[in-house]
C-alpha positions in Angstrom: 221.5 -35.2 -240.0 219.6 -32.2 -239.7 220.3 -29.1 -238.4 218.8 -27.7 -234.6 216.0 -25.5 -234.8 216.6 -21.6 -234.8 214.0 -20.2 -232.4 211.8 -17.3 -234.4 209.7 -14.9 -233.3 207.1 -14.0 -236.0 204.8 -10.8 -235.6 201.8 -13.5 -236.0 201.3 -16.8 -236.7 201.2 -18.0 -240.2 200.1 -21.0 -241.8 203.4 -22.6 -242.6 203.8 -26.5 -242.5 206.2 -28.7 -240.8 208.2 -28.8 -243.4 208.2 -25.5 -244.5 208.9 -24.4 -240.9 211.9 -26.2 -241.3 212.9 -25.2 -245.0 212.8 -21.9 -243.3 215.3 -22.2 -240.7 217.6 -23.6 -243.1 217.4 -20.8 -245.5 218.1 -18.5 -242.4 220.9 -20.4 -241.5 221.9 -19.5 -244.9 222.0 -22.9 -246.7 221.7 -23.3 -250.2 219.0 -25.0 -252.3 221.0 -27.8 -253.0 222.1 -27.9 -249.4 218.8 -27.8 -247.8 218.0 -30.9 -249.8 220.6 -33.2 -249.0 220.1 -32.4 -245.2 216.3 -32.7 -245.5 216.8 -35.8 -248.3 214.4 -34.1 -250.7 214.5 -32.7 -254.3 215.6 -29.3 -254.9 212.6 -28.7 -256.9 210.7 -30.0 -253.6 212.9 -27.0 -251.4 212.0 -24.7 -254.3 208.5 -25.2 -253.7 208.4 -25.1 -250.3 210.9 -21.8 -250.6 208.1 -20.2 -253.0 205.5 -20.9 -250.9 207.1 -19.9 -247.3 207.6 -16.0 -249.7 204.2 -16.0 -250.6 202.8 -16.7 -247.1 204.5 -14.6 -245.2 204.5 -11.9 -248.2 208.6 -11.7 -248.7 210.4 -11.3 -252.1 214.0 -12.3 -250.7 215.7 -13.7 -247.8 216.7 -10.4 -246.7 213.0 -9.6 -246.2 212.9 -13.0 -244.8 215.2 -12.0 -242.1 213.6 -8.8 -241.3 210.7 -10.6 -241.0 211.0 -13.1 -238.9 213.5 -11.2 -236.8 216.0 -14.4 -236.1 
């Protein structure tokens, strides 16, 4: 079962995937790795991934930064 959508307002529109779109929400919803993965039925290497590569898009270190960002 996953979990709704959180509406986000980013400054500009980055190149994020589906999936990472939704790896995102998650992690603002404050889920764990191994969390997300049993909600999305993925590897937690596979959340990993897409966690490393939602940081380097938008140019975040943390999910504080993460937050800021994306102003939930």
């Amino acid at each position: 079962m996953l979990l709704a959508a959180i509406p986000v307002a980013l400054p500009f529109e980055p190149k994020l995937v589906p999936r990472e779109k939704e790896v995102m929400h998650l992690v603002l919803q404050g889920l764990n790795t191994r969390e997300i993965s049993q909600v999305m039925n993925i590897m937690e290497s596979t959340v990993c991934t897409y966690r490393a590569n939602i940081f380097r898009k938008l140019k975040v270190k943390n999910v504080k930064d993460l937050a800021a960002k994306v102003r939930v």
